[in-house]
N, C-alpha and C positions, 0 to 999 in steps of 0.2 A: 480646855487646858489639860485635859487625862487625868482628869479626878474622877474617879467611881461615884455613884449617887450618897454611897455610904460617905466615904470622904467629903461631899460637898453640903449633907448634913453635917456632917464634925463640924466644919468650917462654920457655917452658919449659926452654929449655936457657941460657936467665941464672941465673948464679949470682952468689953472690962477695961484695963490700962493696959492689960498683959496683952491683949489682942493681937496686935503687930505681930509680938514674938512668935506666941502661938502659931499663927498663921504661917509664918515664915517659919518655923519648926516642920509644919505637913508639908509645906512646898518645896522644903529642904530634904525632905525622905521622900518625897515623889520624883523630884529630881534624881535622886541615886537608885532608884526604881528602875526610870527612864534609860539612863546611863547604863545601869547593867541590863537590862535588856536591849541597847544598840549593839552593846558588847557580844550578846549573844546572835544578833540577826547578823550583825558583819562576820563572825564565825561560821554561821549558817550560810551565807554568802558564800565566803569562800571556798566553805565546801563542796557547793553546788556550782560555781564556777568551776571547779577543779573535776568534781563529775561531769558536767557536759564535754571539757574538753577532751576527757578520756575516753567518754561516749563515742565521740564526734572521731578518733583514731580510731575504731573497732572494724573493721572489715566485713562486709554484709553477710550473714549467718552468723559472726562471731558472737562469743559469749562476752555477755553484757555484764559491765563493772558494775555497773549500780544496783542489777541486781543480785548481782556474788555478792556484794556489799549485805544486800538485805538478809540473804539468806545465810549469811556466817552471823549477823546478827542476829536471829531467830534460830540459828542452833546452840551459837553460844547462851540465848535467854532458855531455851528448853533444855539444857545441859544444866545451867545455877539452878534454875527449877525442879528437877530431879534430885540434884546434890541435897537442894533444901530439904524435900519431902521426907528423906531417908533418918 
């Protein structure tokens, strides 16, 4: 069910009248857990969707989108990185 061992101790150690709610309290925040991590693979999806097909336009020798992508991303991290340092 995508409970952690940690979580599925918590669980196990509800008892009581209150139990029910309890329970359904963790599977209600595992749920929005789940939820915002689809959010993030369909984002992720589509990115990589929109990468291959720009890929897949490139002209044999041409320079490659995905990784001009990487590479402004690791100058723009070693650029904040410097700023910080100073």
């Amino acid at each position: 069910m995508g409970f952690s061992l940690a979580e599925v101790s918590e669980l196990l150690e509800i008892q009581g009248h209150a139990a029910c709610e309890q329970t359904r309290q963790l599977a209600d925040r595992k749920l929005m857990e789940v939820r915002s991590r689809l959010q993030q693979l369909k984002r992720l999806e589509s990115d990589l969707v929109s990468m291959v097909e720009r890929c897949g336009r490139v002209e044999v020798g041409g320079a490659c989108p995905m990784l001009d992508v990487f590479f402004a991303l690791a100058d723009r991290d070693h650029a904040t990185a410097l700023s910080q340092a100073e």
